[in-house]
DSSP file (Angstrom, degrees, kcal/mol; ACC not computed):
  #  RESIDUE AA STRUCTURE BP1 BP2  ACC     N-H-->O    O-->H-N    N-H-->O    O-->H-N    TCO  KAPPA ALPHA  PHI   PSI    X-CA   Y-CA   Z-CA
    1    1 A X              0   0    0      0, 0.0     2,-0.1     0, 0.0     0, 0.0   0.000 360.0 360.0 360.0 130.6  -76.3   45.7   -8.8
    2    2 A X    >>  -     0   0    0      1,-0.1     4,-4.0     4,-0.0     3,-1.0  -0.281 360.0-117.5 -69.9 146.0  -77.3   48.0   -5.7
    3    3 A X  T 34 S+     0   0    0      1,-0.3     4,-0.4     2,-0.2    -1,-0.1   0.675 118.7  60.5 -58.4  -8.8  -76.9   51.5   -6.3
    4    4 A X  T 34 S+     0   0    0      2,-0.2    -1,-0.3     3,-0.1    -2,-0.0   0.772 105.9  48.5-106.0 -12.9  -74.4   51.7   -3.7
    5    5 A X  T X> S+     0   0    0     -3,-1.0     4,-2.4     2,-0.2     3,-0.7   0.635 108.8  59.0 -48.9 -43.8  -72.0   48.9   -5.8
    6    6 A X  H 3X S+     0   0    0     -4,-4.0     4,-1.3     1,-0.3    -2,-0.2   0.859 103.7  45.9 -88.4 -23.2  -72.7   51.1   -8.8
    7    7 A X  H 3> S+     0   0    0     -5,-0.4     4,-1.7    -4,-0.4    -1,-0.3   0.820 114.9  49.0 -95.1 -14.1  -71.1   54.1   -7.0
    8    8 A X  H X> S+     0   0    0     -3,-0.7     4,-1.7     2,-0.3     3,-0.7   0.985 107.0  54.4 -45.7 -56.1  -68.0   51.9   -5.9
    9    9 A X  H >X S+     0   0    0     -4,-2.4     3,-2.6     1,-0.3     4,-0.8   0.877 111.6  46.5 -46.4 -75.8  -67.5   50.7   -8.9
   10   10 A X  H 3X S+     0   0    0     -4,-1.3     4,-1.6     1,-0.3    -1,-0.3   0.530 106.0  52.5 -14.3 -60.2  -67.4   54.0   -9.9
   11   11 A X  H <X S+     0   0    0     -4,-1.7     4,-2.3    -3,-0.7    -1,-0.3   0.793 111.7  52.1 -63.6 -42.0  -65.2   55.4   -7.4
   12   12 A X  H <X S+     0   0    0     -3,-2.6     4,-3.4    -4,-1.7    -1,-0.2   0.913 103.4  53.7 -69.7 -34.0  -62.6   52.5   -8.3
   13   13 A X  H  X S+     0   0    0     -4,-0.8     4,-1.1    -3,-0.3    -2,-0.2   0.801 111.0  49.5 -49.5 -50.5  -62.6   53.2  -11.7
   14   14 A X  H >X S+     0   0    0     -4,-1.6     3,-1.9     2,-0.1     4,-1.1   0.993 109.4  50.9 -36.5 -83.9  -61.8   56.7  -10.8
   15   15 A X  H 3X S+     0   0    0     -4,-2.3     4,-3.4     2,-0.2    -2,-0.2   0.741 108.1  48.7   5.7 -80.6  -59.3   55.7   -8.7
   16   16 A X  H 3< S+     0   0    0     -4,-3.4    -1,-0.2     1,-0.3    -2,-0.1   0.514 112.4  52.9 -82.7   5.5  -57.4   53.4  -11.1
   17   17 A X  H << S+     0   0    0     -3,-1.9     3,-0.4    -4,-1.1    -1,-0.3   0.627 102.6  52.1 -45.7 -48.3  -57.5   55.9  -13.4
   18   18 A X  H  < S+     0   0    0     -4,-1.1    -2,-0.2     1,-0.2    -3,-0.1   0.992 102.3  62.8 -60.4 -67.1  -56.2   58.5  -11.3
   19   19 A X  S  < S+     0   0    0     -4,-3.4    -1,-0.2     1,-0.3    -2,-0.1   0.488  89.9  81.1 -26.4 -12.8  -53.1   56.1  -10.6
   20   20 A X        +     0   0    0     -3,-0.4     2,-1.8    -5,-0.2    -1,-0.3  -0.228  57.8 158.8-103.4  63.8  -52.3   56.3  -14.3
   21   21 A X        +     0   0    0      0, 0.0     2,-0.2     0, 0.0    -3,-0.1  -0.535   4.6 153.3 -99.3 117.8  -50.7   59.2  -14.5
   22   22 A X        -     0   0    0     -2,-1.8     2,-0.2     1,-0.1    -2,-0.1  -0.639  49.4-103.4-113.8 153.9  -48.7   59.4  -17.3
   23   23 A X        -     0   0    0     -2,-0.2     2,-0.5     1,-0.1    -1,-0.1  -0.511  36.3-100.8 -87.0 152.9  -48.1   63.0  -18.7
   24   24 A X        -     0   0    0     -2,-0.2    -1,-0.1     1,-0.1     2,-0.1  -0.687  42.4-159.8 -73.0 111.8  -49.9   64.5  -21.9
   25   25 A X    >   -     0   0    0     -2,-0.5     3,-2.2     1,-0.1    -1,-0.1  -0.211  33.0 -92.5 -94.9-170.2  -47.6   64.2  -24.6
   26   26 A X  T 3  S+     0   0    0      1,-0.3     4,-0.1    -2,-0.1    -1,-0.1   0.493 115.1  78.5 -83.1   8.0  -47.8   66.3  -27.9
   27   27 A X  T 3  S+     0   0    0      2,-0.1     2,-0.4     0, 0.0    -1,-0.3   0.541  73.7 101.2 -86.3  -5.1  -49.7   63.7  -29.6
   28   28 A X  S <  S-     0   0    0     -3,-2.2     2,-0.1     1,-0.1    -4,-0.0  -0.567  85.3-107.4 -88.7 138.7  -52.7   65.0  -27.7
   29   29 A X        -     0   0    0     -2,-0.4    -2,-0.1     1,-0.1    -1,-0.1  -0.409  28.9-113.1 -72.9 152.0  -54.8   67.1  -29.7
   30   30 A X        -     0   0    0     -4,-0.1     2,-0.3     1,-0.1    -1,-0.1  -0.222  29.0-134.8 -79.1 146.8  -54.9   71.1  -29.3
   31   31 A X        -     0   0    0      1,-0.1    -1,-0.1     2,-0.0     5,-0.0  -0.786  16.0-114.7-102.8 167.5  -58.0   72.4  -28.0
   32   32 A X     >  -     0   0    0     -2,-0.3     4,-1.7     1,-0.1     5,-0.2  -0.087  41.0 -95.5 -74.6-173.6  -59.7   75.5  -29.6
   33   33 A X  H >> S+     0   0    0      1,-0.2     4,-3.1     2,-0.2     3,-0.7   0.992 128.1  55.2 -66.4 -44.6  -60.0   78.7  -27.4
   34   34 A X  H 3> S+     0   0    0      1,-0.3     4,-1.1     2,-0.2    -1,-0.2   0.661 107.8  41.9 -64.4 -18.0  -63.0   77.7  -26.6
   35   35 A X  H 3> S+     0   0    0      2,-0.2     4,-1.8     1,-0.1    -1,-0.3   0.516 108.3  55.8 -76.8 -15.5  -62.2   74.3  -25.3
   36   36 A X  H <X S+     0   0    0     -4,-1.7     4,-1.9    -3,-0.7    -2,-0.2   0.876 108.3  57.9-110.7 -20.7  -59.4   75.0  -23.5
   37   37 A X  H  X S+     0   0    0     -4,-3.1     4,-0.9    -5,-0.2     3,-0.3   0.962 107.7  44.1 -46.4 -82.5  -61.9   77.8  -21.6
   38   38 A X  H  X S+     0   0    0     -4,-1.1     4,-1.9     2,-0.2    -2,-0.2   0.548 107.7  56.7 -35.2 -42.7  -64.0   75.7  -20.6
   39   39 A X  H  X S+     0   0    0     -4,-1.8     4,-3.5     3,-0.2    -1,-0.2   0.977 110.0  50.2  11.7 -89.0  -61.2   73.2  -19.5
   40   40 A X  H  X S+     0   0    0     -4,-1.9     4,-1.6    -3,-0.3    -2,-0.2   0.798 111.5  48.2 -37.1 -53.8  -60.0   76.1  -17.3
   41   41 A X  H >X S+     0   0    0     -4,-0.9     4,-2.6     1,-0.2     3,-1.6   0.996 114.1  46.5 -41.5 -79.2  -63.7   76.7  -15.8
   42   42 A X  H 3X S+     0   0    0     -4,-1.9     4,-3.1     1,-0.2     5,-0.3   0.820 113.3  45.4 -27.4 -52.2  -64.2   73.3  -15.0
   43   43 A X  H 3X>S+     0   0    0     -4,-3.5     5,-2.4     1,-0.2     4,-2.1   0.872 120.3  41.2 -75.6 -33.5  -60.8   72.8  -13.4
   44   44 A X  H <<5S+     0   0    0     -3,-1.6    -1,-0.2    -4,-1.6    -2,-0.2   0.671 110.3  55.3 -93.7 -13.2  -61.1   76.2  -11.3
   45   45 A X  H  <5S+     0   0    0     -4,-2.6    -2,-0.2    -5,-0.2    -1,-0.1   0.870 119.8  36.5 -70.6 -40.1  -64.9   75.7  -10.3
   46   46 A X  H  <5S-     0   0    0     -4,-3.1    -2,-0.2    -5,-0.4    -3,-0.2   0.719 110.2-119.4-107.5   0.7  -63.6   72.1   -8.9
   47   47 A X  T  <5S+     0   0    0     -4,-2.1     2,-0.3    -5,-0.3    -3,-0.2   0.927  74.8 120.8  89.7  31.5  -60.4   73.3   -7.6
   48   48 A X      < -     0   0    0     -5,-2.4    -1,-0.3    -6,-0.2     2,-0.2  -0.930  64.6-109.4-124.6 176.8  -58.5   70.8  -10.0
   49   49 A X    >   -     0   0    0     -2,-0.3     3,-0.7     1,-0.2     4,-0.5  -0.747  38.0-104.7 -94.8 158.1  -56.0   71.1  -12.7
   50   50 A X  T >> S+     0   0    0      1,-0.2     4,-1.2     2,-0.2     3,-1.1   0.772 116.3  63.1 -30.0 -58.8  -57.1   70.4  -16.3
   51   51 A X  H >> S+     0   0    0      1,-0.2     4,-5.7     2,-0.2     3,-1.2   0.986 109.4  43.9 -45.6 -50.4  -55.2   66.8  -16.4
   52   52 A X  H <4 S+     0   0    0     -3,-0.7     4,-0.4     1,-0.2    -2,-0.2   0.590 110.6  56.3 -92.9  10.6  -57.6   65.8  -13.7
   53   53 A X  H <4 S+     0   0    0     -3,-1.1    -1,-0.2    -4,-0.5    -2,-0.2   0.596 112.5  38.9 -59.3 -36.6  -60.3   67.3  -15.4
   54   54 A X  H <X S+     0   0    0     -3,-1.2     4,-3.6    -4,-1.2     5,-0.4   0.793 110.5  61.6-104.5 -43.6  -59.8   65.6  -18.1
   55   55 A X  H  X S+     0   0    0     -4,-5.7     4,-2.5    -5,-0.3    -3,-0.1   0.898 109.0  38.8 -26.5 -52.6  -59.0   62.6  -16.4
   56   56 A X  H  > S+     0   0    0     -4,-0.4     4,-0.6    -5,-0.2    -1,-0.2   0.661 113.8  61.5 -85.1 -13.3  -62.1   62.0  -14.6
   57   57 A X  H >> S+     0   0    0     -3,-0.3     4,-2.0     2,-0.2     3,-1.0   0.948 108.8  44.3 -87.1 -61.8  -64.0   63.5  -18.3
   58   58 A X  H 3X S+     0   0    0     -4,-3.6     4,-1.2     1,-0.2    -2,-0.2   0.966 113.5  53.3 -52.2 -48.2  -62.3   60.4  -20.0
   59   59 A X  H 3X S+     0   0    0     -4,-2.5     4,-0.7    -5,-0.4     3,-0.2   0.853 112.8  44.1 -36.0 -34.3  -63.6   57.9  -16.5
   60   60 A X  H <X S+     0   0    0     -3,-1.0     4,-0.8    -4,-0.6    -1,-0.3   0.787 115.0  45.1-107.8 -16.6  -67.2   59.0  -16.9
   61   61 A X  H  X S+     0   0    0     -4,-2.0     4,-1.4     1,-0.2    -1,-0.3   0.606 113.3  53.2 -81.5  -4.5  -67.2   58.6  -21.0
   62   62 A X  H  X S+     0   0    0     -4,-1.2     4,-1.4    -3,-0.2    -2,-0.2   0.601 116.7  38.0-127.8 -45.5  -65.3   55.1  -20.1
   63   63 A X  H  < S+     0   0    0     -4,-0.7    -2,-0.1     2,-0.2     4,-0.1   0.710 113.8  55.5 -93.4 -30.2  -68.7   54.3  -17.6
   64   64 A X  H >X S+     0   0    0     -4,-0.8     4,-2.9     2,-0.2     3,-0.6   0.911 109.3  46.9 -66.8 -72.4  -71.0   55.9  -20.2
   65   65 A X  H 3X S+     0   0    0     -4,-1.4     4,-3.1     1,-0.2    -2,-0.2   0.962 117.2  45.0 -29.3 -69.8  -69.6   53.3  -22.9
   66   66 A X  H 3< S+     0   0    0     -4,-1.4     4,-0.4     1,-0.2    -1,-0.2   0.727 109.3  48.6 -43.9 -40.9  -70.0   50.5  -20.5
   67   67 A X  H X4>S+     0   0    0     -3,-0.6     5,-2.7     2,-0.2     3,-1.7   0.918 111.8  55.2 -79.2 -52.8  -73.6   51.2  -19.1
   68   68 A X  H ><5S+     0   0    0     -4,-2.9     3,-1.0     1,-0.3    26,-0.3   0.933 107.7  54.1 -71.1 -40.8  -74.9   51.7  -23.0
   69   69 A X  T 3<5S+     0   0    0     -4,-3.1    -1,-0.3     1,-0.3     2,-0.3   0.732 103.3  47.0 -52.9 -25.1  -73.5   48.4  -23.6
   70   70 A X  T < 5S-     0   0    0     -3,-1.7     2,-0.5    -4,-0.4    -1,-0.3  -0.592 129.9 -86.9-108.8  69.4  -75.2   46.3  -20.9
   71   71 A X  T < 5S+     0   0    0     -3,-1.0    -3,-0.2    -2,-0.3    -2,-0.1   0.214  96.6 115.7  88.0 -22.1  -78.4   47.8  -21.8
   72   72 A X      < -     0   0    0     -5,-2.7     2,-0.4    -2,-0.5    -1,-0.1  -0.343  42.4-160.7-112.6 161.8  -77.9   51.0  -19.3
   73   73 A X        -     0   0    0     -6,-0.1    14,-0.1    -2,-0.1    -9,-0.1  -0.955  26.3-109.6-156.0 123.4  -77.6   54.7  -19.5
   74   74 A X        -     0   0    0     -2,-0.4    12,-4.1    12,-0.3     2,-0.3  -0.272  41.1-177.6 -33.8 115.9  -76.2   57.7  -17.2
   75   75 A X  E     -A   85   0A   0     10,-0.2     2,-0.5    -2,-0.0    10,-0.2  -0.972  28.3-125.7-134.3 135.9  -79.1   59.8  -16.1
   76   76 A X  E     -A   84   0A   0      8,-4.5     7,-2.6    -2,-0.3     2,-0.6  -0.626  32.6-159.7 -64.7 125.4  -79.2   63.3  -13.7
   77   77 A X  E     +A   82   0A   0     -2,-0.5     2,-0.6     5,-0.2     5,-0.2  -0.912  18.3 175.2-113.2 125.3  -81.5   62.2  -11.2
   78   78 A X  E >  S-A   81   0A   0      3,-1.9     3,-0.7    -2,-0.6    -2,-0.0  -0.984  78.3  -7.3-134.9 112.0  -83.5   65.3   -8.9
   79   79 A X  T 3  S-     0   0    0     -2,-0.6    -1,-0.1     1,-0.3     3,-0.1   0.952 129.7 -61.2  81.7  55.5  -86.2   64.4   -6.3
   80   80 A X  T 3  S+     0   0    0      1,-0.1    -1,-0.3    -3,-0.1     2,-0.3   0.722 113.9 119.7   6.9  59.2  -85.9   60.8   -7.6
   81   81 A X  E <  S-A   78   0A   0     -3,-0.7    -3,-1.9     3,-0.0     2,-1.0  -0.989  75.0-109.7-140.1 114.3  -87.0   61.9  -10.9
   82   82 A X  E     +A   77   0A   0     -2,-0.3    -5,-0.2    -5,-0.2     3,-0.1  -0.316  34.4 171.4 -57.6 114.0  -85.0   61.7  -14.4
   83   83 A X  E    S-     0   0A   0     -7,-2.6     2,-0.3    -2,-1.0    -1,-0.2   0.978  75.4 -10.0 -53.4 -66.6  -84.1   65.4  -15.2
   84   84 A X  E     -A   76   0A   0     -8,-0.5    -8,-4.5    -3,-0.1    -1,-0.3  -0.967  50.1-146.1-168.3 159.4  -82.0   63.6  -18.1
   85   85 A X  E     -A   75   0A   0     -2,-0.3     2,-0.4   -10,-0.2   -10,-0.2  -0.672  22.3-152.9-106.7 153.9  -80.7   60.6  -19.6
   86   86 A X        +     0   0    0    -12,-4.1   -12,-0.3    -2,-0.3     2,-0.2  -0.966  34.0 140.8-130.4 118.5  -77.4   61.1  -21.2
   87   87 A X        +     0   0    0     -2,-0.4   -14,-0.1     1,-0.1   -22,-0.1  -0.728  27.7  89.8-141.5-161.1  -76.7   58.5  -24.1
   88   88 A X        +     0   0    0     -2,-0.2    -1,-0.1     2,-0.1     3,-0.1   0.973  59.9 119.4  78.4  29.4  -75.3   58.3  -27.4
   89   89 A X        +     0   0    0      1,-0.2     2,-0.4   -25,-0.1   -24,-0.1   0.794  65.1  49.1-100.7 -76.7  -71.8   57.4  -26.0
   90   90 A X    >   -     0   0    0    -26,-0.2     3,-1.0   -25,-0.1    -1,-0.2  -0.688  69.5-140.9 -95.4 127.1  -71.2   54.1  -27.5
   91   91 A X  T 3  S+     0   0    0     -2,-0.4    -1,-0.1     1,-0.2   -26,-0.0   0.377 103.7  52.5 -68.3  -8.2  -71.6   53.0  -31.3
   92   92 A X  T 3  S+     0   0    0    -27,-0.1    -1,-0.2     0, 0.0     2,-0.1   0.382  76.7 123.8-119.4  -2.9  -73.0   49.8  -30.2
   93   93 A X    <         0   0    0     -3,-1.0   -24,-0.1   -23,-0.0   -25,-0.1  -0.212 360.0 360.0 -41.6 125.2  -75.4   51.1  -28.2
   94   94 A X              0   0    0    -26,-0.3    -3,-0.1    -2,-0.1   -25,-0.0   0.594 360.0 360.0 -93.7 360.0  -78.8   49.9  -29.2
């Protein structure tokens, strides 16, 4: 798959994600102070609220799972060069 399929996919995934929004009910677990700062950064550094913070945090562990399973892993990429590879997602993960 071209790298420019892998970011569709991506972008759809997003997507049909966003399109489920269903509201956070009390079943969700509390975060400490310190999560729910960091929540708050995140959401005012990208100028979204915390649901779609957390939205898009569940998409990219959802893409992360997936990748480690067919063999692949999420990496930061600078100057075509891995900075770092991000793994450890998935229990099945080899």
């Amino acid at each position: 798959m071209e790298d420019h399929e892998k970011l569709e996919n991506i972008i759809y995934q997003l997507q049909q994600l966003n399109r489920q929004r269903e509201p956070l009910n009390d079943d969700f677990p509390r975060l400490s102070d310190q999560e729910n700062k960091l929540l708050e950064n995140l959401a005012a550094t990208t100028n979204q609220t915390k649901k779609e913070v957390l939205r898009k945090a569940l998409a990219l562990i959802n893409i992360a799972i997936s990748s480690e399973e067919q063999g692949a892993n999420l990496a930061i990429i600078k100057d075509g060069k891995i900075m770092t590879e991000i793994t450890g997602f998935s229990t099945s993960a080899e």
